[in-house]
N, C-alpha and C positions, 0 to 999 in steps of 0.2 A: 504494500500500500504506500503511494505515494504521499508525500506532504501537507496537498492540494488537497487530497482525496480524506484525509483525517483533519484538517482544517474544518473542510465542510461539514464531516461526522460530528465532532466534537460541535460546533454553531448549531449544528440543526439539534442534535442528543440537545442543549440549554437550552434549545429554542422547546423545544416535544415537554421538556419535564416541565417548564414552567407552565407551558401552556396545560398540559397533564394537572398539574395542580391549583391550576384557575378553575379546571372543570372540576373536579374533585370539589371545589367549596363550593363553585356555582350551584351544580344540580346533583352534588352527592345526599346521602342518605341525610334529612333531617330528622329532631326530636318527633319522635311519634307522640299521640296524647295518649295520656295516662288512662287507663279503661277504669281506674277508680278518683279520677281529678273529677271536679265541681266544674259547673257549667258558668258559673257566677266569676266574673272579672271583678280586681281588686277595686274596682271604681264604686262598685253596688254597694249600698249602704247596708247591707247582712254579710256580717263579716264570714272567710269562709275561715276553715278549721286549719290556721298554719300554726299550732303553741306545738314544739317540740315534743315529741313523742318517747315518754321516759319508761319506756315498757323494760328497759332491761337496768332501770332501776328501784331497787326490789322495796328501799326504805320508803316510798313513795308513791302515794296513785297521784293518777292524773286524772281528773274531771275532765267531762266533756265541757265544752264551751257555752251549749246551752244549758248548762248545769249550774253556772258561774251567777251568781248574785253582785248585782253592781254596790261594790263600796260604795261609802257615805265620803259625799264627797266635802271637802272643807272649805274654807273660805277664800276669796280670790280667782282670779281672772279663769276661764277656762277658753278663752278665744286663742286662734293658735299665737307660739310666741317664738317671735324674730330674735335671732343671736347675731349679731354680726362683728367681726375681727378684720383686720387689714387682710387677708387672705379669704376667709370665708364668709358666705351667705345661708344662715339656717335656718329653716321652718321647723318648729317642732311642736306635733299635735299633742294637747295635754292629754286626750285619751290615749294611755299609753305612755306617752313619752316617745315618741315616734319620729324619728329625724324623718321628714317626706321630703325636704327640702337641704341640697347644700350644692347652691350655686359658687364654681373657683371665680374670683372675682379679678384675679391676672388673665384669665384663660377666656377670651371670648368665643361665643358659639360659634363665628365663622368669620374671615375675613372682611363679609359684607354687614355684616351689625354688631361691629368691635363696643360697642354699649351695652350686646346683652352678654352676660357671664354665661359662659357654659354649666349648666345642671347637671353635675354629673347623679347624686340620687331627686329623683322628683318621680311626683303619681300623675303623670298626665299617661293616658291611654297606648300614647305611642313611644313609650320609653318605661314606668314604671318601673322605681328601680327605690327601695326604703330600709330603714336599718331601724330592727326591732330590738328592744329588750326586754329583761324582766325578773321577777321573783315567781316562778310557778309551786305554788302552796297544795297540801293536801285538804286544807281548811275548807271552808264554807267559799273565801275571798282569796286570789291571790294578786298579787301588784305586777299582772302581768301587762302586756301589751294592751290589752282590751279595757284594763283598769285605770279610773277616770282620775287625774292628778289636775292638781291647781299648783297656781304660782300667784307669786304676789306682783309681778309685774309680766308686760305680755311682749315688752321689746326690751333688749339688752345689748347693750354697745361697748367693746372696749375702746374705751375712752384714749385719750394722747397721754402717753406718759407712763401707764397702764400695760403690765405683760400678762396678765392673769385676768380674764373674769371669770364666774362662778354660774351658775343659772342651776338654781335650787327646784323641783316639784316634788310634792308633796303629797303622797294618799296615807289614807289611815281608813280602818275596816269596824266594822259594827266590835269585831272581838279585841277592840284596843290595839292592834298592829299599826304601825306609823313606818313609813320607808319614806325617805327624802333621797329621791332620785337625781344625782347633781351631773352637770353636763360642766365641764371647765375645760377651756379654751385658751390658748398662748397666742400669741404675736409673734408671726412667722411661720407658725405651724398650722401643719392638715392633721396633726393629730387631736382627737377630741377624746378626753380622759373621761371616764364614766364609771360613777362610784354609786351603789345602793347602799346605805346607811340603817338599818332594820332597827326599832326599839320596840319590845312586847312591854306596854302597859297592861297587857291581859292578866289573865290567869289559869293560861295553858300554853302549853308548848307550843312554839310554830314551828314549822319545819318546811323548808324550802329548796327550791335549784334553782340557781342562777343560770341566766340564760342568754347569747345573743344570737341573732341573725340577720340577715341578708336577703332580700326577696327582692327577686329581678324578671324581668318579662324578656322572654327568649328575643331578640331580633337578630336581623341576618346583616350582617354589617361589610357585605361585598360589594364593590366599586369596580368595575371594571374586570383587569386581570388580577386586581391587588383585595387581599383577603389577608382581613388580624383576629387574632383570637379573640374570641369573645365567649368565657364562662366560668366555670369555679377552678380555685387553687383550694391542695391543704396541704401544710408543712408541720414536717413532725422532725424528730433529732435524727431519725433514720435517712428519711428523705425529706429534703429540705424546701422541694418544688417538684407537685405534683399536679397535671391537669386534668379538668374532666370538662370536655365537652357536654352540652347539655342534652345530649343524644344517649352521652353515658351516665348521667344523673337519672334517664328515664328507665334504662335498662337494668342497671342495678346502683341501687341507695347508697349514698358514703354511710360506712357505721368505724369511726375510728376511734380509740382512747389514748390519747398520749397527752405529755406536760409539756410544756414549751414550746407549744406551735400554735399555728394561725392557721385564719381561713378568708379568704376571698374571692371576689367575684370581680371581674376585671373584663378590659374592653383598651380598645386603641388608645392609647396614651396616658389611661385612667386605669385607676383599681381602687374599690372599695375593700377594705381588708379590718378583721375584728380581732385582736387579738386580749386573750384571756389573762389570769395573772401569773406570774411565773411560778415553777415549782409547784403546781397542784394540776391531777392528773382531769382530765376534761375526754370527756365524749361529743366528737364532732359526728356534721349526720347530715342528711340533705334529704327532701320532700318534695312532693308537685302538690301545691293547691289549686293551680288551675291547669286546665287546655297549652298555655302558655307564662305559667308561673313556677319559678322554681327558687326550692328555698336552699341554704346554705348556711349552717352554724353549728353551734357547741353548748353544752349544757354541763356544769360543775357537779360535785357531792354532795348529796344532801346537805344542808346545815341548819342545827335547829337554834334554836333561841329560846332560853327559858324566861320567864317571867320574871319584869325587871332588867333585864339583861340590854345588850344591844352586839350587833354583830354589824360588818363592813364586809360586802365585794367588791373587786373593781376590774375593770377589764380597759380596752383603748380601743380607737375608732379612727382606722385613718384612710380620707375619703379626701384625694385629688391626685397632682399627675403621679405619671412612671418615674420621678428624678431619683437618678441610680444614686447620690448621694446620699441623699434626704433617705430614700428605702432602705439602706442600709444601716441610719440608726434608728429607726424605728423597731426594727425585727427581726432577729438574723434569717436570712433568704427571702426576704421580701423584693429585694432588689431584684432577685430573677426573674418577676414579672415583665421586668423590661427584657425578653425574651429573642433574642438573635438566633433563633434557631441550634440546626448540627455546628454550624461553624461560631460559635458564640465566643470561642475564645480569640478567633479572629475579629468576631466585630468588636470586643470590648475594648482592643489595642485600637484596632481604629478609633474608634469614640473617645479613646483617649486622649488620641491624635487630634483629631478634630476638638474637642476641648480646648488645648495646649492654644492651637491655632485658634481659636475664636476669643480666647483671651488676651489676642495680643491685635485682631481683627476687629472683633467685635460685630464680624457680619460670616454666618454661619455658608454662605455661598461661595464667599472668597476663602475660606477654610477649608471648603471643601476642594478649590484649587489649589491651594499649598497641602494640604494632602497626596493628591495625586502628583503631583510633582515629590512630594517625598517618596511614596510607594515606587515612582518611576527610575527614579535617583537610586533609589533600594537594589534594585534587581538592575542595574545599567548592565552591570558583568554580561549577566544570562544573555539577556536582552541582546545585548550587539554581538554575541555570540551566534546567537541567532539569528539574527542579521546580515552576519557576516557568511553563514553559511548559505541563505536567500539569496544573494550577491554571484557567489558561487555556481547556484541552481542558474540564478538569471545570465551568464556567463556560458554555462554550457548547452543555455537551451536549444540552438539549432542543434546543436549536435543529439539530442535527448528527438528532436523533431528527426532527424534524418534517422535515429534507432527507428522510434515507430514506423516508417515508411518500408523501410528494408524487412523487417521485419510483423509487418500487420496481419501475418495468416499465423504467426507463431509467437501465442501468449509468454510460453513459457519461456523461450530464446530471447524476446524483448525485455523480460524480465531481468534476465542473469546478464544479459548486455546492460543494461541499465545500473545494475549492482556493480560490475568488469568498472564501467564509467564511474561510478561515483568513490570506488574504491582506489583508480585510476589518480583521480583528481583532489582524492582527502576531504569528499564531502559526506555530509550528516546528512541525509534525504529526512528526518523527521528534526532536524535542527530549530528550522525555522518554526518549528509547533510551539517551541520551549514558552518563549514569552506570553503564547493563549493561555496555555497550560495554567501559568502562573500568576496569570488576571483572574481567571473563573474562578477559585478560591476566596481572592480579595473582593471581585466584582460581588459575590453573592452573599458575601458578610456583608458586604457596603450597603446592599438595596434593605438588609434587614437593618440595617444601623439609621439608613434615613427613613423607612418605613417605621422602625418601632419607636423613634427617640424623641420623647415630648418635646423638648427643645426646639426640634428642626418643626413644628408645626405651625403654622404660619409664619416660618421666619422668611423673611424677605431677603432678596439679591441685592439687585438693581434692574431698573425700568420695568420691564413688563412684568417680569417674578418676584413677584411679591407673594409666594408661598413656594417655597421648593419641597413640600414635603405633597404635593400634588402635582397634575399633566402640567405643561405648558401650555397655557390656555390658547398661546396664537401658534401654539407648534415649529414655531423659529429653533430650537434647542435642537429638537428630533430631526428639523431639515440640514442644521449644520451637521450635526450626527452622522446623518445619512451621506451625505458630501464628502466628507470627511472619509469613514470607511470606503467609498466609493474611491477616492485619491491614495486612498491607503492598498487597495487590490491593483489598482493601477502600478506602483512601484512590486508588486511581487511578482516572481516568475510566471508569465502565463501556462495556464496547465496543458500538454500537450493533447487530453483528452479533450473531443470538442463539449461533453455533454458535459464536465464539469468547469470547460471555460463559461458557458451559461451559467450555471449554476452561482460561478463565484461572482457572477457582473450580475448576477438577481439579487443576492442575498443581501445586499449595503442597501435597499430599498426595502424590502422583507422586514428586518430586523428593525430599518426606518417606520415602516408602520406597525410593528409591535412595541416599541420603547416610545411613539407617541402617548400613551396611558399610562406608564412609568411615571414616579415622583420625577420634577425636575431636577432636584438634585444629583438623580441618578444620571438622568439622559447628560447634566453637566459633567461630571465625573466623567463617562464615557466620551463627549466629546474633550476634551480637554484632554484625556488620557491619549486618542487617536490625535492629536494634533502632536502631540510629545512626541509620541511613535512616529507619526510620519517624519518631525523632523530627526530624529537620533536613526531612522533608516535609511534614512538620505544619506548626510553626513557619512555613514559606515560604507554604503556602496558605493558615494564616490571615494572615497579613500579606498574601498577593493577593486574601482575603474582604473586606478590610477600605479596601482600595485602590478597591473597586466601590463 
């Protein structure tokens, strides 16, 4: 196999799998519905049956939910109540205590209305996405999700100057149970600290699990050729990053017990994530309440309370982007949400690279050109080795054209002629591959480093790209692209086969209208990397013109 002929292989095999794996999320298998889910959408005001299911723990029943008697509720606001921080926007319904709402307030929904913050949890129809807690009791009343808390004020602001607010609610139960459910907030931070405070003024025992989750509505979040995970994680000490699509949430239940780990529900550049208290062992678990509802969380040990007593849970709530910093003190393995695929440990050098570069930039476009200029700088060796052997091919090809002719009734004699020749002359016949070789590795960390990295989302270039983590909306990128490899097939040996000299003067077009739906940053990278190459091949093969 010639050169020409594994150039093509290798282009079209990238070309096959990618497009293989656009269909694959496009029309492969979706979550089927559950033949025991409810018919009822979270929006209907009958709530349906999502309180964790504690069947295999034995110190405790669970009531059903129409079983539940509404607590006495206390004094104070029950309209819902606004949290807001320099980073977050929060809704939180007092039935329950219910974040419905946490608008990122750096992150707008999309380039065209940088005024509205992006929602990453919100109960609108077409997203539904909320983060429940609770105390679930064997009692008459528990302070779960469904149970009605008051607050004494209904908006709350950290104020200037201020790194901590507090936002207290409050139930208490006909049998004297009081929980003061506190939501507190920093400055800077997506994480939201979440403490239940239990006092039994009774005169019986309470006995309780503590509980969070995660209730998200399935969508399909494919664009094009381009497709990101969207569904649960749980990390435990064993494994650290675990995923389950919500195809595998329908098919079989998470039922996990471990200390030290988290759980989340995550989506393109966002993950909502709960995590528990350290050092106490938890039962994580997952359910379908509806058609298109699925739930995700953990549930603690029993803990009773005697009378007079008071008892404290606390768990953490971190709801906004993927930043691989920020994720990593939060949680250990959280940060792998930001998810680069097989090749991740190439993309995380890159991104580190690009980092480096955006810190001294400041514009995440032209980082991405001193990038590839580094990556090219990297590999010059290989590269004009390569090149040099191209030079060589291009050098002997009449001669390579007069084998074929002499020889076109006798595959196998053109061959060993061919081998006689290149063994003759000290050349590499798969020489010239080196440097593809050596792209496709980097190239396909890189498309997941610019597809996964909250950073690069709406980050702007210059003039018309003003989001490189999308197409080029006038496709100027994809046509220099195409030009580009088209000048670049022009400098290489023409193939003495006529059907794969077609081949190679279709493909710079070809690959031109599949990287127009590519993030820009990508189709930049690629071209900028083919301009590099054409010049360091030039360069090489006149200096091997000049050697003859």
């Amino acid at each position: 196999m010639d050169q020409t002929r594994l150039i093509v292989l290798i282009a079209l095999s990238f070309v096959s799998l990618m497009l293989w794996e656009a269909w694959q999320r496009d029309y492969g298998p979706v979550p089927a519905p559950a033949e025991q889910a409810s018919t009822q959408t979270p929006d209907t005001a009958t709530p349906v049956r999502d309180l964790p299911d504690l069947t295999g723990a034995p110190t405790i029943s669970a009531p059903a939910i129409a079983d539940l008697p509404s607590a006495t509720p206390i004094a104070g606001v029950v309209e819902p109540i606004i949290v807001e921080t320099d980073l977050l926007s929060l809704v939180i319904n007092p039935v329950g205590g219910v974040i419905e709402r946490a608008a990122l307030r750096r992150y707008p929904e999309d380039g065209e209305n940088p005024e509205t913050s992006f929602k990453l949890l919100d109960t609108s129809s077409e997203r539904y996405f909320i983060h429940q807690s609770g105390l679930k009791a064997n009692t008459a009343a528990s302070a779960d999700h469904y149970a009605t808390f008051s607050a004494l004020s209904s908006h709350h602001e950290l104020a200037p100057g201020e790194d901590t607010l507090v936002v207290t609610l409050t139930w208490r139960s006909p049998e004297g149970i009081e929980v003061d459910k506190q939501y507190i907030v920093r400055r800077g931070s997506y994480e939201i600290e979440l403490a239940h405070k239990v006092r039994n003024n009774g005169s019986a025992d309470w006995t309780y699990h503590h509980y969070d989750q995660l209730q998200r509505k399935f969508i399909d979040t494919t664009q094009y050729f381009i497709h990101t995970f969207t569904g649960a994680a749980i990390s435990t000490p064993e494994k650290r990053y675990e995923k389950y699509t919500f195809e595998d949430l329908t098919e079989e239940p998470v039922k996990v017990e471990t200390a030290n780990g988290w759980a989340a529900i995550l989506e393109h550049y966002f993950v909502g994530a709960i995590i528990p208290a350290k050092d106490v062992a938890y039962q994580y678990y997952s359910s379908i309440v509806s058609e298109e509802n699925y739930i995700v969380g953990y549930y603690g040990p029993a803990q009773t309370v005697h009378p007079g007593e008071s008892a404290e849970t606390t768990s953490r709530i971190f709801v906004g982007p993927k930043l691989q910093k920020m994720l990593a003190d939060v949680a250990p393995g959280l940060e792998l949400t930001v998810d680069y695929g097989m090749l991740w440990f190439i993309g995380k050098i890159l991104f580190w690279i690009l980092d480096q570069w955006h810190g001294l930039t400041g514009n995440w476009g032209w980082s991405i050109i001193l990038l590839t200029l580094a990556v090219k700088l990297m590999f010059y060796p290989l590269s004009a080795a390569g090149y040099r052997s191209m030079a060589k091919m291009r050098k002997v090809q009449p001669r390579l054209v007069a084998l074929r002719e002499r020889h076109q009734n006798d595959r196998a004699a053109l061959n060993q002629a061919m081998m006689d020749l290149y063994k003759t002359e000290k050349i590499n016949p798969l020489g010239g591959c080196l440097p593809i070789l050596i792209q496709i590795p980097v190239f396909i960390a890189l498309y997941w480093v610019i597809l996964e990295s909250v950073e690069l989302r709406q980050a702007p270039w210059t003039l018309w790209i003003q989001d490189l983590s999308i197409k080029d909306p006038l496709f100027v990128l994809p046509v220099l692209m195409t030009l580009s490899m088209w000048l670049q097939t022009r400098l290489n040996p023409a193939p003495i086969d006529p059907i794969q000299a077609r081949v190679m003067q279709i493909m710079p077009f070809a690959f031109g209208a599949f990287f127009a739906f590519f993030p820009a940053g990508l189709v930049l990278y690629w071209f900028v990397n083919n301009c590099l190459s054409i010049a360091q091949q030039w360069t090489v093969t006149r200096a091997e013109e000049r050697k003859a």
